[in-house]
N, C-alpha and C positions, 0 to 999 in steps of 0.2 A: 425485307423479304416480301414482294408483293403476291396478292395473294394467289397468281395463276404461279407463281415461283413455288408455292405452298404447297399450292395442290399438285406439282410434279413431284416435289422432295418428297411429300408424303410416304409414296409410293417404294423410293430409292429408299427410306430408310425403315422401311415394313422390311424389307429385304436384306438389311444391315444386321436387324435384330434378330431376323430369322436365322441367320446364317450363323450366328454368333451362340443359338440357341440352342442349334442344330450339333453343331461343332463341340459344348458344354455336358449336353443330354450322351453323346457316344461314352460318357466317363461316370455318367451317373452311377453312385454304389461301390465306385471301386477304391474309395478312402484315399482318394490322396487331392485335397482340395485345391493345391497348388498348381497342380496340374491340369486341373477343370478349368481354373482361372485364367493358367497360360495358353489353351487352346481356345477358350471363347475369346478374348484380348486378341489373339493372332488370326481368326475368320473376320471378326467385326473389321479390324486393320485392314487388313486384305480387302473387303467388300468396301469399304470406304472410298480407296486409290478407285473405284467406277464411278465413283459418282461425283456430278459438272456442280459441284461449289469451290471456294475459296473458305475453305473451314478452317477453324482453330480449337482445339481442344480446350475449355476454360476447368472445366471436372471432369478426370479423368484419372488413369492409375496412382496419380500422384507425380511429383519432380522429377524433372529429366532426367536425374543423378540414381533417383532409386526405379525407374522405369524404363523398358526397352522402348515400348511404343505405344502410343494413346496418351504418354503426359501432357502434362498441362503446358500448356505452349509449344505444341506440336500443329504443323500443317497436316491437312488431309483434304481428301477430294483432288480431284483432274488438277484445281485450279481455277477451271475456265467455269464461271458462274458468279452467284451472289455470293456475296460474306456474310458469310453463319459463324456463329458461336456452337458449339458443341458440347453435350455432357451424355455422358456416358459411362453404364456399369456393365460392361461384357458380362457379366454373370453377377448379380445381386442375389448371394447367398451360395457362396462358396464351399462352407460346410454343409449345407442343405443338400447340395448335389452331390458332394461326397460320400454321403450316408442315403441316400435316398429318401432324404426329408422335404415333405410340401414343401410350397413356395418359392421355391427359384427358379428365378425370371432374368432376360438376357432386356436392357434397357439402353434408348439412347434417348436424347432431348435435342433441340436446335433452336434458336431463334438470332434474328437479325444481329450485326454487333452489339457488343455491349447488352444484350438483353437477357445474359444470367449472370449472376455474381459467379465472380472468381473466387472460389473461398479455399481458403487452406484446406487439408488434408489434416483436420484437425475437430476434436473432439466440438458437438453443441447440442445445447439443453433445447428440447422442443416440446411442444402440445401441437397436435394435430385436432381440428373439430370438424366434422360436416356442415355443409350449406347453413345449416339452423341455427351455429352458433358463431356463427362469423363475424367479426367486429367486434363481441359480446367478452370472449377472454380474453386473459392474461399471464403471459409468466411470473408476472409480478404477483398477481393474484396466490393465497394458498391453496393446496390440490383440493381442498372440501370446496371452496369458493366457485373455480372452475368445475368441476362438477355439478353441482347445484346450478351451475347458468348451462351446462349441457342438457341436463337432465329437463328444464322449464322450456330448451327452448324445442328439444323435442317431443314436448309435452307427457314427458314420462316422469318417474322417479329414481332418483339416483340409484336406488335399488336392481331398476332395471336395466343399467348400462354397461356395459361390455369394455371395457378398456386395454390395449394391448401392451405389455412392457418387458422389455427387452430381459431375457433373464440375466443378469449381471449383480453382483455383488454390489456396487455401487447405487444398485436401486431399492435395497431392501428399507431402505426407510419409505422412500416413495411408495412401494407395494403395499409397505403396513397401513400409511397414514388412507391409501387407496380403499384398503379392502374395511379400514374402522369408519370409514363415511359411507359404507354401505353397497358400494359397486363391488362389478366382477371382473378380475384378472384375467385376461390369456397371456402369459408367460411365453413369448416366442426365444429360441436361440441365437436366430438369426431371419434378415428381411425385413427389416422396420420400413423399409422402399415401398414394398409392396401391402404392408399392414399401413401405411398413410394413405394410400388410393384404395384401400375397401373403405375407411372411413368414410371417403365421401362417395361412395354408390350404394344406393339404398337394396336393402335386402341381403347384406353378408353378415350382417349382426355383430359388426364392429363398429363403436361409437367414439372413441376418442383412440389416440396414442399419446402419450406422457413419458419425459424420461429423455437419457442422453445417450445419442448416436452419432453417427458419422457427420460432419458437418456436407461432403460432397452430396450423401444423400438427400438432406435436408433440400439441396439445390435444386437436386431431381424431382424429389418431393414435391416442392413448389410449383414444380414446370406442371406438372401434372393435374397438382388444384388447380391451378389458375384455368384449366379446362374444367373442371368438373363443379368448381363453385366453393369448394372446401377453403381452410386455412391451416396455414402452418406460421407459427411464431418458432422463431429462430434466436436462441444467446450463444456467440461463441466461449468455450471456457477456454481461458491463458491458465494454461499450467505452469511455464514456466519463464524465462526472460528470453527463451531459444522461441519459441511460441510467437511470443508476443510481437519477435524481430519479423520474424516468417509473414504474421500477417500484415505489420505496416508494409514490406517490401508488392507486396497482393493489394496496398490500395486501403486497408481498412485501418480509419483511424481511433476509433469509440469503442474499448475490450466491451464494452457495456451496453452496446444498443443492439435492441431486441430489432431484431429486420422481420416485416412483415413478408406475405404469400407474394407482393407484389414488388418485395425490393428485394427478393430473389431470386425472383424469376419475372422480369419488370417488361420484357419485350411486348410489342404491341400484335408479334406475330409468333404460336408457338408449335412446334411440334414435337407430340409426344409420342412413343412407340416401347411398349413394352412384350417379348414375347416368353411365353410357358418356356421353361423345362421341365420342372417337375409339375405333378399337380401340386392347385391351390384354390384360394379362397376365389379367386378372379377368374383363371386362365386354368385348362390343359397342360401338361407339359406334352412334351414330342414323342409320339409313338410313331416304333420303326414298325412295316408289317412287310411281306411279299413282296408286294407293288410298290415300294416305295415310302416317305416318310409324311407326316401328314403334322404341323402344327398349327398353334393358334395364340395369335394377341390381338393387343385391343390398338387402335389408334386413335388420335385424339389431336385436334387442331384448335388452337385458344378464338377465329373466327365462326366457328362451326357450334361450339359448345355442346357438343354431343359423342358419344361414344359409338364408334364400329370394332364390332369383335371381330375379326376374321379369320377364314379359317383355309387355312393353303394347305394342298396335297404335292407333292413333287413325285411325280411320278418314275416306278423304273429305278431309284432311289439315285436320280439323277437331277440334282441341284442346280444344275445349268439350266436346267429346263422344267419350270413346275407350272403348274396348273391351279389357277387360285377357283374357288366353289364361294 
């Protein structure tokens, strides 16, 4: 993906996310999350078939068997262009929208072939850290350990660190051992996507995420530090002999090796696009007014290393034709 190629997709996939956003936000509050998910998946789709790559889906709704469109090993784009890898969460945070809960966000990633892991559709243990503590943890490490190397490296006390963890059953040990080494919990329901990118932007008052999530987001995840400076450590867990089959056929041969920010999202070129639906810690979500629909994300390019928020108004509330401010 060179880098004037960069700087056009940029653009095409602001508009991907928007639209996917857009399309998500019409359904917010009305409880039925399934339905949020199938119309943001069916605009991002649709906006996709405009734009001149040779795409492939590598993270996306999952296998072609359990997926109408966006799975994994699916073409998109004209065609006519560069070969991108693709990942993509039409709507990250599906109950969130459904209930009218912060943080859900419409996400896609790209980078040159081969430059995000293909990973199953399958559960993985992670710790996110910001810039500070990058290179310094481990999953191997215990949670006081990691902790203590967050807390030194951003000159603070473990007392004063903010940690986000998925509310699940499954984590109530990790919570305990969290909150007896003296840190504070934010317990989310859902969006662990979007709680790994406040980590690493200074001023949201989240310091780490701990804990096990989707492994596709992890991918996304990655695509995202690797602009912003942060890390994510990755384990995938084999639950079962079904699992384990799923991931050799995907490429991955080590149940056991922890992948870093950089062998998940390993391309030398990245683009990231995340856009509001609801509000959150980051982003806006999309308000309809009179005049038409106005939202707002961030965009993020791994040569740039800097973040633009932006903020587009569609005027007339005609999507065909918007007006970027």
């Amino acid at each position: 993906m060179p880098k004037n190629i960069e700087d056009a997709l940029a653009g095409d996939f602001l508009r991907v996310a928007e639209m996917a956003a857009i399309a998500a936000a019409r359904t917010v509050g009305k409880g039925d999350r399934k339905y949020s998910d199938k119309v943001a998946v069916e605009a991002m789709r649709k906006e996709l078939d405009n734009v001149d790559i040779n795409g492939e889906v590598v993270i996306g709704e999952g296998e072609r068997d359990k997926a109408p469109m966006l799975y994994i090993g699916e073409k998109v784009g004209t065609g006519d262009g560069p070969a991108i890898d693709i990942a993509v969460d039409p709507l990250e945070g599906t109950n969130l929208c459904a209930t009218g809960a912060n943080n859900a966000i419409a996400v896609i990633a790209a980078s040159e072939r081969g430059g995000l892991l293909n990973a199953p559709d399958i559960y993985m243990e992670k710790i996110i850290v910001p810039p500070s503590a990058k290179g310094k943890v481990s999953l191997d490490n215990s949670v006081e350990e990691n902790l203590k190397i967050i807390a030194d490296s951003l000159d603070r006390k473990v007392e004063d660190l903010t940690v986000i963890v998925l509310d699940r059953p499954r984590h109530e040990e990790l919570i305990a051992r969290i909150r007896e080494a003296g840190a504070r919990i934010n317990l989310i329901g859902d969006g662990d996507l979007s709680a790994g990118i406040s980590v690493a932007v200074r001023g949201t008052g989240v310091h780490a995420v701990f804990g096990i999530g989707g492994a596709p987001e992890g991918v996304l995840t990655a695509a995202a530090l690797r602009c912003l400076g942060g890390e994510i450590q990755g384990r995938l867990i084999v639950k079962d002999e079904a699992t384990w089959e799923r991931m050799q056929k995907m490429g991955i041969k080590d149940p056991n090796k922890i992948y870093t920010t950089e062998e998940l999202a390993s391309g030398e070129n990245i683009i990231f696009v995340a856009t509001g639906v609801t509000n959150g810690n980051l982003l806006k979500g999309v308000r309809f007014f009179g005049e038409g629909i106005r939202v707002n994300s961030l965009v993020m390019r791994l040569n740039q290393r800097r973040i633009r928020f932006v903020d587009t108004i569609y005027l007339n509330d005609d999507i065909g034709q918007g007006v970027m401010f």
